[in-house]
VOGU-3710 file (C-alpha; in Angstrom, 3 decimals, decimal comma):
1> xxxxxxxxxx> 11,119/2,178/70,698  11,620/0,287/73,886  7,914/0,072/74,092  7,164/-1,223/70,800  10,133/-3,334/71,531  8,431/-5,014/73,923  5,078/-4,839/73,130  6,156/-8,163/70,963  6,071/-10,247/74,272  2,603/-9,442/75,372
11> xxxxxxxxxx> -0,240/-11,825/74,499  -2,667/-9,615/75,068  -4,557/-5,770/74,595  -4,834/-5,911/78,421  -1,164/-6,102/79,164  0,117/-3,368/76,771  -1,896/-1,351/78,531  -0,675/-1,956/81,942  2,544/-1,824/80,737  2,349/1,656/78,917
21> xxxxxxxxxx> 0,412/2,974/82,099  3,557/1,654/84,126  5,667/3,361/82,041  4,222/6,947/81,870  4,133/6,558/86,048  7,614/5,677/85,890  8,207/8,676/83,522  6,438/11,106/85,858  8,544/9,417/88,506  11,500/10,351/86,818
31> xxxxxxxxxx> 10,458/13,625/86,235  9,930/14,716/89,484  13,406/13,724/89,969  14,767/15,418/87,344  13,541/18,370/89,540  16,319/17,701/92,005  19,138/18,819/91,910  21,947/16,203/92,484  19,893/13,304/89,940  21,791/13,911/86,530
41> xxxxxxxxxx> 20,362/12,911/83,842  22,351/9,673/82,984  20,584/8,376/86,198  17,195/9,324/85,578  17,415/7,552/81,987  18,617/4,486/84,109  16,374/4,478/86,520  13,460/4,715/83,938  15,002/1,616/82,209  15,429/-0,478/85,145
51> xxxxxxxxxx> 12,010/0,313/86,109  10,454/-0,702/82,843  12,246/-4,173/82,375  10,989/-4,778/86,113  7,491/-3,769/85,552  8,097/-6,129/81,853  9,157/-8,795/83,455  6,225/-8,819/86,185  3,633/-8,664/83,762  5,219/-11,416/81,997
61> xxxxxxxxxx> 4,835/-13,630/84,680  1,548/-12,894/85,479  0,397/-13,248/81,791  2,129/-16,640/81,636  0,602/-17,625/84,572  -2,875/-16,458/83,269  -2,254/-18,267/80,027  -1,093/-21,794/81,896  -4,728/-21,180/83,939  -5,838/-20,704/81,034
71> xxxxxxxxxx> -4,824/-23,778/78,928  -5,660/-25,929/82,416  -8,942/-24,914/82,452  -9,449/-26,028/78,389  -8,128/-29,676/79,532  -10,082/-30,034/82,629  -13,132/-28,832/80,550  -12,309/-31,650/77,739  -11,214/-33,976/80,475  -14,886/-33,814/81,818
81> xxxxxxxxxx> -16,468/-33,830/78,734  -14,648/-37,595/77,856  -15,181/-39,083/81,429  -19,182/-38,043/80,520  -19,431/-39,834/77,457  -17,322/-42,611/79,064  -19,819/-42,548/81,630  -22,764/-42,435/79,342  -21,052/-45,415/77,022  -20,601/-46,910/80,668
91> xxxxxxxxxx> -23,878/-47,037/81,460  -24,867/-47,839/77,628  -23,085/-50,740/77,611  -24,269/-52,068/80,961  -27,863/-51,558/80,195  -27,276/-53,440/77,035  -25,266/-56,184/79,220  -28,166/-56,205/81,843  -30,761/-56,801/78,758  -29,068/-59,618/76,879
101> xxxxxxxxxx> -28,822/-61,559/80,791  -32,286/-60,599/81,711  -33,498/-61,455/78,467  -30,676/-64,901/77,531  -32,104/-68,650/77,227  -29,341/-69,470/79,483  -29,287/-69,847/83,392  -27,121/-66,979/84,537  -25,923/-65,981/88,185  -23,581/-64,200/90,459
111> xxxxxxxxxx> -22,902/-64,980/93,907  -20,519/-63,397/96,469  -17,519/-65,205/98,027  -19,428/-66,480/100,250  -21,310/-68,454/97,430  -24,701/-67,079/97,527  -26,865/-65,598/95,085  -26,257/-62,044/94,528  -28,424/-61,797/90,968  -29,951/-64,429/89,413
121> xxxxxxxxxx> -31,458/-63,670/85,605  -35,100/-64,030/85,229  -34,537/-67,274/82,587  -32,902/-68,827/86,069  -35,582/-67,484/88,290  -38,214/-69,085/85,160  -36,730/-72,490/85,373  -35,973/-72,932/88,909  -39,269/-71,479/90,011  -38,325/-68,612/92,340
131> xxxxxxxxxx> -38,824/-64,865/92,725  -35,682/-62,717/92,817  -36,529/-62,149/96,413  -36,722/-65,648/97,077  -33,366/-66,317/95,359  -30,973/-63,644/96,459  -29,293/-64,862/99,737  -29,664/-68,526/99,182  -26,753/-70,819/99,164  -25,912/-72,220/95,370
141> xxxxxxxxxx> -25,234/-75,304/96,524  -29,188/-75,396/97,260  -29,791/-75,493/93,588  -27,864/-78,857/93,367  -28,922/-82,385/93,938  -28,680/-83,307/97,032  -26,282/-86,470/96,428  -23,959/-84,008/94,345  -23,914/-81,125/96,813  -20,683/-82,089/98,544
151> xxxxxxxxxx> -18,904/-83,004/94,975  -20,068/-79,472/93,452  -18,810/-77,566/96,819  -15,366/-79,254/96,874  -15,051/-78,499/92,931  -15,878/-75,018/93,488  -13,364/-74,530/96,650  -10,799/-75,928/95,188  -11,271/-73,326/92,149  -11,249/-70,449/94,689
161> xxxxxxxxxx> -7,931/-71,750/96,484  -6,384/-72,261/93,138  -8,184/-69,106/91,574  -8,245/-70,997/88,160  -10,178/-68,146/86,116  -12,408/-70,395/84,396  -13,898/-73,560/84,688  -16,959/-76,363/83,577  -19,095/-78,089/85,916  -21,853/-80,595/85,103
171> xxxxxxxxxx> -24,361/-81,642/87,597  -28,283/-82,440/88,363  -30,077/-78,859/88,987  -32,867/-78,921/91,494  -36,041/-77,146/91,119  -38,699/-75,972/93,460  -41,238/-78,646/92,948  -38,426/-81,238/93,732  -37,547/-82,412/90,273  -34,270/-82,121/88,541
181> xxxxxxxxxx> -32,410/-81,645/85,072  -28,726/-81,043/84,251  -27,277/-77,843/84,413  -23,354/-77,595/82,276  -22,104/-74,325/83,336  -18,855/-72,179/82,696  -17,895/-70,199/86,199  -14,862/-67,397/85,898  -13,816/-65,729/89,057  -14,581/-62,280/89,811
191> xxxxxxxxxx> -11,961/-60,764/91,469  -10,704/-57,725/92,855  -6,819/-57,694/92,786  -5,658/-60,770/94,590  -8,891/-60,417/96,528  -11,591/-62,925/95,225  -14,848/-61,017/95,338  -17,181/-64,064/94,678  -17,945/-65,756/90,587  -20,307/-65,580/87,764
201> xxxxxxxxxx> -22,067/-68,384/85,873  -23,402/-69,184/82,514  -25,433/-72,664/82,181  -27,341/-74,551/79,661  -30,249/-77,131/80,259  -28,198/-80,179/78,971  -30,687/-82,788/79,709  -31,411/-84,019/76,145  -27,745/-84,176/75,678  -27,145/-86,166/78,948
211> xxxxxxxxxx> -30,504/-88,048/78,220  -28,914/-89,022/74,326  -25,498/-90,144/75,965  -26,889/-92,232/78,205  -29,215/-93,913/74,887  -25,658/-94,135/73,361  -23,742/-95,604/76,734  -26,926/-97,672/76,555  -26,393/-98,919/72,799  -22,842/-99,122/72,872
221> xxxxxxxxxx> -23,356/-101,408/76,025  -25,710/-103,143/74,479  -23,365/-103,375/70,851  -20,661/-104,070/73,300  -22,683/-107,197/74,838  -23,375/-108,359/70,990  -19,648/-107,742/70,004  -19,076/-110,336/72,884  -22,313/-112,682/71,732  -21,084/-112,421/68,027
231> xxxxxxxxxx> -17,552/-113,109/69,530  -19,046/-116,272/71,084  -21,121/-117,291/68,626  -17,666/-116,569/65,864  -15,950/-118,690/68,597  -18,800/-121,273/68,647  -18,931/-121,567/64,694  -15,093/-121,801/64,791  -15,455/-124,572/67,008  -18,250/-126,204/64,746
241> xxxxxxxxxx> -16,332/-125,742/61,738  -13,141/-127,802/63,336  -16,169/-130,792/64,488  -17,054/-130,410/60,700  -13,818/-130,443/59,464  -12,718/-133,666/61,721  -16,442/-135,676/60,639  -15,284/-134,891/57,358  -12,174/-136,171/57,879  -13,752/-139,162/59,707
251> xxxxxxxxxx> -16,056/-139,416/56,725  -13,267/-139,493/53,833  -11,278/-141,752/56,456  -14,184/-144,187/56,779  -15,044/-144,138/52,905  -11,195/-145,026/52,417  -11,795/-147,337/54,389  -14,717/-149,154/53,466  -13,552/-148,715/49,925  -10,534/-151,121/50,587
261> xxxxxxxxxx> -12,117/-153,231/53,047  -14,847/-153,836/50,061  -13,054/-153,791/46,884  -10,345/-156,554/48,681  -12,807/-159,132/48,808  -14,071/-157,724/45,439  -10,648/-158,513/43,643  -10,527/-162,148/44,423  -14,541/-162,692/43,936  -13,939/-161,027/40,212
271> xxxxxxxxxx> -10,394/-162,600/39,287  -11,751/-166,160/40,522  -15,018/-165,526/38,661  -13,358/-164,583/35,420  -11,364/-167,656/35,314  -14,053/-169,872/35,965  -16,270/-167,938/33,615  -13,172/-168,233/30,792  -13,461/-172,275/31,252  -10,276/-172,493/29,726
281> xxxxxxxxxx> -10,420/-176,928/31,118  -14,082/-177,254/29,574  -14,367/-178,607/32,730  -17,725/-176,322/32,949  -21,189/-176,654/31,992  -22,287/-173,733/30,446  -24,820/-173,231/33,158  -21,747/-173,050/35,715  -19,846/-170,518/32,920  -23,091/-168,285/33,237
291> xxxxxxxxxx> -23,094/-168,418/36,832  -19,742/-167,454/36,794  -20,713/-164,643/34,297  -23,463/-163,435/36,632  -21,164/-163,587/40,227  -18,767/-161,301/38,011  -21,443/-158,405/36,755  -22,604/-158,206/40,279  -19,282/-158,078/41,694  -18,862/-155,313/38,844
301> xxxxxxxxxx> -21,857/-153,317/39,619  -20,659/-153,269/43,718  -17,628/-152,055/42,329  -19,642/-149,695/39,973  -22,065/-148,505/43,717  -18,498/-148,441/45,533  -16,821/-145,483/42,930  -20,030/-143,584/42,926  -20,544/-143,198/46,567  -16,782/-141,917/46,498
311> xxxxxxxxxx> -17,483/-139,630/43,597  -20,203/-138,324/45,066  -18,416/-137,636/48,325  -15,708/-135,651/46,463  -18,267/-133,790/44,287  -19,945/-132,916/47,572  -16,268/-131,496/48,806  -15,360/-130,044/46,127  -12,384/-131,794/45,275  -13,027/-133,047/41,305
321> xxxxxxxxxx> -10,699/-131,958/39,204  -12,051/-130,457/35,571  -9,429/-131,443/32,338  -10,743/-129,030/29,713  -9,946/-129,801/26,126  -11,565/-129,592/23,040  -14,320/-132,089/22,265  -15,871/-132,623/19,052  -19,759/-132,750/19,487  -20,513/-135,427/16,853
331> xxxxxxxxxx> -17,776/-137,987/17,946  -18,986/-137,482/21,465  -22,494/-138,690/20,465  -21,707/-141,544/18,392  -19,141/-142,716/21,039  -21,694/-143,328/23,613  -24,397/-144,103/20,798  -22,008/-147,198/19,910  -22,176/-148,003/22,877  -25,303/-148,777/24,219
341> xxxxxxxxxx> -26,463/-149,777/20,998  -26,076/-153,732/22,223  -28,328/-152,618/24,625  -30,723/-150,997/22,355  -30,595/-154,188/20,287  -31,118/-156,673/23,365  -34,595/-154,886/24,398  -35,642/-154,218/20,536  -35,674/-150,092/21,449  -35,105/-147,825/18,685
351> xxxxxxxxxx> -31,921/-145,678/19,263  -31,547/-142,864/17,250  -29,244/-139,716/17,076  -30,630/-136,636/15,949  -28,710/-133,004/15,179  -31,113/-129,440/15,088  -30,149/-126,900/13,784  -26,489/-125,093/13,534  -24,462/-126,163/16,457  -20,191/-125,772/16,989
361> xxxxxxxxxx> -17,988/-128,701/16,001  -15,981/-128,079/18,778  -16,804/-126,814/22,286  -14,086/-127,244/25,334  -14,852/-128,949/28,454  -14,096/-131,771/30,236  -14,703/-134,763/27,951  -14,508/-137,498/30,396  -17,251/-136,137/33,174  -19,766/-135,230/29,878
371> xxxxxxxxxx> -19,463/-138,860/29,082  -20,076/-139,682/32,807  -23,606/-137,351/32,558  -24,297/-139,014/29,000  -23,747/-142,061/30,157  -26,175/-141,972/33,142  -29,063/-140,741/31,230  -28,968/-143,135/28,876  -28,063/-145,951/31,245  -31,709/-144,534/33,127
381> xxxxxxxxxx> -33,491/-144,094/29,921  -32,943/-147,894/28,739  -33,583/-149,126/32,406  -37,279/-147,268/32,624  -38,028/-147,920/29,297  -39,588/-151,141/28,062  -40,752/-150,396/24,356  -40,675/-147,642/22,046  -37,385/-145,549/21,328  -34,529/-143,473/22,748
391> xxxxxxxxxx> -32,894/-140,824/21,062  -29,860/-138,416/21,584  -30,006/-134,892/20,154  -27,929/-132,118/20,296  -28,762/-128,606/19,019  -29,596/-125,551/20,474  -31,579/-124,592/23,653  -35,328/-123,661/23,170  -36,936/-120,031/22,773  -38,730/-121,179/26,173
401> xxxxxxxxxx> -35,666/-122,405/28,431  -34,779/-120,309/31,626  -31,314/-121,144/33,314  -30,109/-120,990/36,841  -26,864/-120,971/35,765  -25,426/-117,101/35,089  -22,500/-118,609/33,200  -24,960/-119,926/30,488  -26,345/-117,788/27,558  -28,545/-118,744/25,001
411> xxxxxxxxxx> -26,396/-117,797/22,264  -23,045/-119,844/23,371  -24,744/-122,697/24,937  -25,103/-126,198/23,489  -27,945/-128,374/24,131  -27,432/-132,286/25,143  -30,812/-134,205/25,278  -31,474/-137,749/26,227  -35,321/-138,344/24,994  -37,328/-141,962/26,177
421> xxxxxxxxxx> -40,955/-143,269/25,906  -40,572/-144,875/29,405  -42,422/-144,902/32,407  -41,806/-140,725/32,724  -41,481/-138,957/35,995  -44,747/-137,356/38,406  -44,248/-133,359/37,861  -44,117/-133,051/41,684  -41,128/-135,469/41,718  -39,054/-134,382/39,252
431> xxxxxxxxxx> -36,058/-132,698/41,324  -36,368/-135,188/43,976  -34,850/-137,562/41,635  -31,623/-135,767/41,355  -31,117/-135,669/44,997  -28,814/-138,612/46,684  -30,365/-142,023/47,408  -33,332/-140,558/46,165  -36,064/-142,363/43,212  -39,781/-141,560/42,672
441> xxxxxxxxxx> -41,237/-144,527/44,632  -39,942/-147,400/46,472  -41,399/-149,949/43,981  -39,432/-148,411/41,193  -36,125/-149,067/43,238  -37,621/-152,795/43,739  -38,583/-153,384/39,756  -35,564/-151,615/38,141  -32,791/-151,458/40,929  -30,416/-148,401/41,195
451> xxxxxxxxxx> -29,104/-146,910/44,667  -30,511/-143,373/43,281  -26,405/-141,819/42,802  -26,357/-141,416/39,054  -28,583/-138,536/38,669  -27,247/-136,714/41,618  -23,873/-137,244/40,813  -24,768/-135,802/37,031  -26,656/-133,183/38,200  -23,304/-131,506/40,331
461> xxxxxxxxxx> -21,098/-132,319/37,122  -23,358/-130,126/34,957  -22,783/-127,814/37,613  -19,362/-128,097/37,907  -18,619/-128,100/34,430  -20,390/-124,329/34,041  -24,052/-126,212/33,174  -27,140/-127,301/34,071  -29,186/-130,757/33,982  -32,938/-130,104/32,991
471> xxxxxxxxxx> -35,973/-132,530/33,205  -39,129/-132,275/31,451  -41,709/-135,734/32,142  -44,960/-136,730/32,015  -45,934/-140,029/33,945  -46,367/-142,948/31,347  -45,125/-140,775/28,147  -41,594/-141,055/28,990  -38,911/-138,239/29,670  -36,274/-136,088/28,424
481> xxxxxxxxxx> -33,468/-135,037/30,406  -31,336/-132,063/28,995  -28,095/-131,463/29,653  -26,924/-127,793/28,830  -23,503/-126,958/28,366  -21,091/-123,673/27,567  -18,884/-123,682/24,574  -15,926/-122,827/26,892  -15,892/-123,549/30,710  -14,671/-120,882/32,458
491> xxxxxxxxxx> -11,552/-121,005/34,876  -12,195/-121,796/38,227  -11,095/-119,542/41,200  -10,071/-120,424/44,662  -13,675/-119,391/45,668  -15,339/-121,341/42,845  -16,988/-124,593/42,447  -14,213/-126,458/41,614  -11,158/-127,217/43,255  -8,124/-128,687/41,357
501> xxxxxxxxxx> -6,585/-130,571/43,789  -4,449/-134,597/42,022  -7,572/-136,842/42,189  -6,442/-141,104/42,133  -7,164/-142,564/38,558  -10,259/-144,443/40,329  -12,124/-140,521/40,007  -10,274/-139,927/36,597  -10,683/-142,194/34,130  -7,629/-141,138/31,736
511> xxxxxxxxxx> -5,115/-142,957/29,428  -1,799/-141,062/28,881  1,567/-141,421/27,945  2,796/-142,358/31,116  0,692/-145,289/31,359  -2,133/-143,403/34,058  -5,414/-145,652/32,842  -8,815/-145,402/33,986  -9,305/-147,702/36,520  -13,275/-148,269/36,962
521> xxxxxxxxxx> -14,011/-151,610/35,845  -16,093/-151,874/32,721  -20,115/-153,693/33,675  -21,076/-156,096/31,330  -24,380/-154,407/31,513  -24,440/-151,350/30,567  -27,908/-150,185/31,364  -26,945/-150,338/35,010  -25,430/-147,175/36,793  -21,730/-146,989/36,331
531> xxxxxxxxxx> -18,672/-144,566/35,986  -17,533/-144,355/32,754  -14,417/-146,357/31,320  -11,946/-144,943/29,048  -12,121/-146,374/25,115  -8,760/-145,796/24,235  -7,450/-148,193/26,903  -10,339/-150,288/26,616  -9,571/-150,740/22,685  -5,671/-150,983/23,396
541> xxxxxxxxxx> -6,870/-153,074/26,255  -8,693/-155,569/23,464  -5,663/-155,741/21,014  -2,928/-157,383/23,802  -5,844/-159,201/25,447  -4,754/-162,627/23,666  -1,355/-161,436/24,004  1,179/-163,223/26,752  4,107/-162,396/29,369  6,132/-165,391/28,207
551> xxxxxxxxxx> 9,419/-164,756/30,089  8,506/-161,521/32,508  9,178/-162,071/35,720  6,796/-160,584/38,328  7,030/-159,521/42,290  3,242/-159,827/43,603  3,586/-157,898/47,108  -0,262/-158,721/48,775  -1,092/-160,207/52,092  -4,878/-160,786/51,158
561> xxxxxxxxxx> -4,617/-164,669/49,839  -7,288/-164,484/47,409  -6,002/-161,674/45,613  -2,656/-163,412/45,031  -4,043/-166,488/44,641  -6,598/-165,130/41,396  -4,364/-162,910/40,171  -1,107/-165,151/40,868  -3,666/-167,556/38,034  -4,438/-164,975/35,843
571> xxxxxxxxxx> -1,159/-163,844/35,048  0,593/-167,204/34,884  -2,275/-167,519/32,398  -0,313/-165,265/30,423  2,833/-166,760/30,721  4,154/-164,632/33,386  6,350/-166,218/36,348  5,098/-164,829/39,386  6,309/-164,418/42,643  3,955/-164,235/46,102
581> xxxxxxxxxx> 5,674/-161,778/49,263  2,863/-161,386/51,788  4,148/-158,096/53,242  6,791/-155,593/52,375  9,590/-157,327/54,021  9,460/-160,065/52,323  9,426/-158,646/49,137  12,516/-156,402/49,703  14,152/-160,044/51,142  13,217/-161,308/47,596
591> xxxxxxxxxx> 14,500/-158,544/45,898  17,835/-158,810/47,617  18,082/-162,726/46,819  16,921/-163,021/43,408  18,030/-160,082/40,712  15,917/-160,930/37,380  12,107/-159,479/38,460  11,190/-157,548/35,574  8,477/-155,547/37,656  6,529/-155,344/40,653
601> xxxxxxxxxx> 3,000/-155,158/41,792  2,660/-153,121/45,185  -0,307/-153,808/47,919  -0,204/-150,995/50,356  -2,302/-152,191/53,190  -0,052/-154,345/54,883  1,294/-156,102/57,834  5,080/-155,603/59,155  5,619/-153,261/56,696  3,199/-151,383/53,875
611> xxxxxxxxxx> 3,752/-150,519/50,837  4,903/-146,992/50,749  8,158/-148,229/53,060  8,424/-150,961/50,861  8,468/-148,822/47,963  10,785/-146,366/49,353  13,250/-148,936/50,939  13,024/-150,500/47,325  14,155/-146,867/45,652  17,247/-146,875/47,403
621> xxxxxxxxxx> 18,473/-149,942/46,699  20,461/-148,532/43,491  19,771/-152,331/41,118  16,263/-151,734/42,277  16,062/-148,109/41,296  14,357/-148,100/38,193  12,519/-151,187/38,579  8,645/-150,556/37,492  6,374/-150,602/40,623  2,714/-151,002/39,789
631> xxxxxxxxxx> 0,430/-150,552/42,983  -2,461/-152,479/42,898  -4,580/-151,253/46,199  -7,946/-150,985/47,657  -7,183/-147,363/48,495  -8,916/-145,598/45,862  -8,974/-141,616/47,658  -8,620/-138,433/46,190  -5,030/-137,732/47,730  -3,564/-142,048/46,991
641> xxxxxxxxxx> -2,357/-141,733/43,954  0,280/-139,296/44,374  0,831/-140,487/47,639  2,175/-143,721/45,803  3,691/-142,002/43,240  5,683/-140,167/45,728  6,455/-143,187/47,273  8,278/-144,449/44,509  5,470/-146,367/42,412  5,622/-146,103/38,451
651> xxxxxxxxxx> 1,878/-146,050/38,248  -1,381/-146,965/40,201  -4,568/-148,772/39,610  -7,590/-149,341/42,549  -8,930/-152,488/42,855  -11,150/-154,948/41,876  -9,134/-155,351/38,707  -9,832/-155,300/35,389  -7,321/-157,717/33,947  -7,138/-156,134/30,690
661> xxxxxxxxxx> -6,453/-152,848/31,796  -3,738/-154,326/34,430  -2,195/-155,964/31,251  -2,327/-153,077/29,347  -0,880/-151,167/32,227  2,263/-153,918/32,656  2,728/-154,162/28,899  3,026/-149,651/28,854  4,999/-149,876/32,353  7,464/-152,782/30,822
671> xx> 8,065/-151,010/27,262  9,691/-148,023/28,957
//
């Protein structure tokens, strides 16, 4: 039982059988003494008992310790078999290593710490022109260019000292034959521990990249040199537009100037005419009425050149203002057909007026500068022709027409033609007429006169006012200038043609409520090239012209002599009491010494002091506050008239004078 007992604890055939062997010699051991005489048999079972769990626990050992030889043996058997596929991956995965760098595009190297070449790939032996036995040894600083040698070496050290893992190096690579190309490489450190055991290097032939930087440092040098050059030349411009900007100023300062210094003379030449040509004595032959007569239309038509140099010098700046408003077609016609109708009559012409096809009643635009371009084309087709007819039409543009003009369409575009038989126009000259001081010839400028302004001047309106002026001519047939016009003009923008700025009544011929009038005179010849007038105040004009002041008493503020002496005449003429101040001083001293002026006429070129002080030294006085101030001036700009009315003035009007108008203008001024 013992046995089987313990037969449990054996692992193995083998040990059950040393262990029943050690029991049977342990039993024959205690049999032989059982033989003697003083072992009882208590002993002998004791002895047999001790012996066996002796001899059990001996073979125990040993089998344990066979069985822990055992299971060591297994794991040094597996350990060996892992370290030899470890060693096989090992030497797997460096052959594959030592393929991809002996076959790789790129440049790559070792060297030992003391920075030469240990291996060099054969893609780095290619390029640089070596054998592997020329390479190994050599110093990698050889592989440099000379001039960055020294930087390379101290870049390099200092990466060592540091032991910064990884770095990136650019530089010029030497070959054998003596040329060079650039080399970027990444270097890591290969160390062992602390101990640095020399580095490793991957580079890439970078030339093409270093070659297109230095095209791009190259353009952006040279973009960098135009950004300056443009900056200059921006500079430059900015410089020539404030040169521009003061000649223009110089220009509009001269023109304002001019204009007064020639319409002051002009005033007294045309008041002192007039009265002379009115021969209210009979003290004149008419001979000496007619030259009278002809000293005033020339006087006029100066006045006439004077307004359209301005208004061409403000079309040219942009500064006309447009006053749409809707203008019947018809009335326009037979307005300006009226007219010139004397004119028509005086040179036996025909005049007719002809309408094709449907056209609008209406259109809106601005009413005043069509008249102007109506005005000029038939003042130019009754001076060039001599016999035959002229003839208005309006209608329609032609299948055939082509416009410049994108704001024109056939469909809403109107159709304003001035037809002749005159002398026509060479086709090769036919837009040089609408330029400034321009005509076909210099012996048409000598036969029919003309400074060459009203075509140019009507040619920028038509513009202005969303158009187009069109010529068609034949030389000796006569022509027929078109003018083309939208039913609507469209607004204009900051950006656009026009500019609304407050243009003086000289450039706006206008009646209103307020008593603004147009203040070009009206020629007595109306075939010559003029500005046009405004009927309404011409008619109203007409009906007060026998009319007198009887018993209005009037404050004349000039210092030009002539100008208070004609119109001092021409409005005691009318019954008016008149008072002469030659500056503004004296008129404010009158003001403050006599209290019964009914209104006052305001020069503003003066000495001691001009008009606007007058006028505002005048506004303060509280009896003078509401006194009317007319200015009558020789500054006819685009900015004077609110300049004056700012200055206190009731109203303005440019000289020369027309008398009516002035009357018309006192009469309006005095009912208020």
């Amino acid at each position: 039982m013992i046995i089987f007992g313990c037969s449990a604890g054996f692992q193995s055939t083998r040990a059950l059988a040393v262990y029943v062997v050690s029991m049977i010699v342990g039993a024959s051991f205690s049999a032989s003494l059982a033989t003697v005489p003083e072992v009882t048999p208590s002993f002998f079972v004791r002895t047999v008992v001790i012996i066996g769990v002796i001899v059990l626990f001996v073979l125990r050992a040993r089998l344990e310790a066979q069985a822990a030889l055992i299971t060591r043996n297994e794991l040094l058997s597996n350990e060996v078999s892992e370290r030899r596929e470890i060693e096989a991956m090992l030497r797997e995965s460096e052959a594959r290593y030592r393929h991809l760098v002996d076959h790789a595009h790129d440049v790559i190297y070792r060297v030992d710490s003391q920075g030469r070449f240990t291996y060099i790939n054969p893609e780095a032996l290619r390029i640089f022109g070596y054998t592997e036995e020329e390479a190994i040894g050599k110093h990698f600083t050889e592989a440099i260019r000379e001039d960055r040698r020294r930087r390379s070496l101290v870049f390099y050290v200092r990466q060592l000292q540091e032991r910064i893992s990884s770095t990136y190096l650019e530089f010029p690579a030497v070959i054998r034959d003596g040329s060079t190309f650039w080399l970027g490489q990444n270097v890591q450190l290969i160390l062992d521990g602390d101990q640095v055991l020399g580095f490793e290097a991957v580079a890439r032939d970078i030339t093409e990249r270093k070659r297109a930087e230095a095209q791009i440092q190259e353009l952006s040098k040279d973009l960098h040199q135009r950004a300056i050059a443009l900056e200059t030349a921006n500079e430059e411009l900015e410089a020539t537009n404030v040169q521009l900007a003061q000649l223009s100023e110089y220009k509009s300062e001269f023109l304002a100037n001019m204009s007064h210094e020639l319409r002051t003379p002009l005033v007294g030449m045309l008041l002192l005419s007039d009265i002379l040509a009115d021969n209210k004595e009979k003290t004149l032959t008419d001979e000496q009425v007619n030259f009278a007569n002809l000293i005033s239309s020339g006087g006029r038509n100066l006045a006439s050149i004077i307004d359209d140099i301005l208004d061409l010098s403000k079309v040219e700046a942009g500064k006309i203002t447009l006053q749409p408003e809707n203008v019947s077609l018809l009335s326009l016609i037979e307005n300006n057909k009226r007219q010139f109708e004397p004119v028509a009559e005086k040179k036996s012409i025909e005049f007719r007026f002809e309408k094709k096809g449907r056209i609008p009643q209406y259109i809106t635009t601005d009413v005043l500068r069509v008249e102007q371009i109506l005005r000029n084309l038939l003042s130019n087709a009754f001076k060039f022709t001599e016999s035959g007819s002229v003839t208005i039409t309006v209608g329609k543009p032609g299948a055939g027409v082509e416009f410049s003009q994108t704001s024109l369409s056939r469909q809403r575009t109107v159709a304003l033609s001035v037809m002749d038989t005159g002398i026509g126009i060479p086709e090769k000259k036919q837009q040089l007429i609408f330029e400034a001081f321009r005509q076909v010839d210099g012996s048409t400028t000598r036969k029919y006169g003309g400074t060459g302004l009203g075509l140019s001047i009507s040619a920028r309106l038509a513009q202005l006012l969303g158009g187009e002026l069109q010529v068609e001519s034949e030389e000796g047939k006569g022509s027929t200038f078109t003018l083309y016009l939208p039913y609507e003009i469209e607004t204009a923008t900051s950006d656009d043609m026009v500019r609304v700025e407050a243009l003086d009544s000289a450039s706006q011929p206008r009646s209103s409520s307020d008593g603004e009038l147009s203040l070009k005179p009206a020629p007595t010849d109306p075939s010559a090239e003029f500005i046009p007038d405004d009927r309404a105040a011409a008619e109203r004009a007409s009906k007060i012209r026998d009319e007198n002041l009887n018993g209005i008493k009037i404050l004349l503020a000039d210092d030009d002599s002539r100008i208070t002496f004609g119109l001092s005449m021409t409005l005691k003429q009318k019954g008016a009491e008149v008072v002469v101040a030659e500056n503004g001083v004296v008129a404010i001293e009158a003001l403050a010494s006599e209290d019964d002026f009914d209104l006052v006429l305001m020069d503003i070129m003066m000495p001691v002091m001009d008009g606007y002080e007058a006028m505002r030294e005048i506004r303060r006085l509280d009896r003078w506050a509401d006194v009317p101030i007319i200015v009558v001036t020789a500054k006819a700009m685009a900015e004077d008239r609110q300049k004056c009315i700012d200055a206190g003035a009731t109203d303005y009007i440019s000289k020369p004078i027309d008398v009516d108008k002035l009357l018309l203008l006192i009469r309006t001024c005095l009912q208020k």
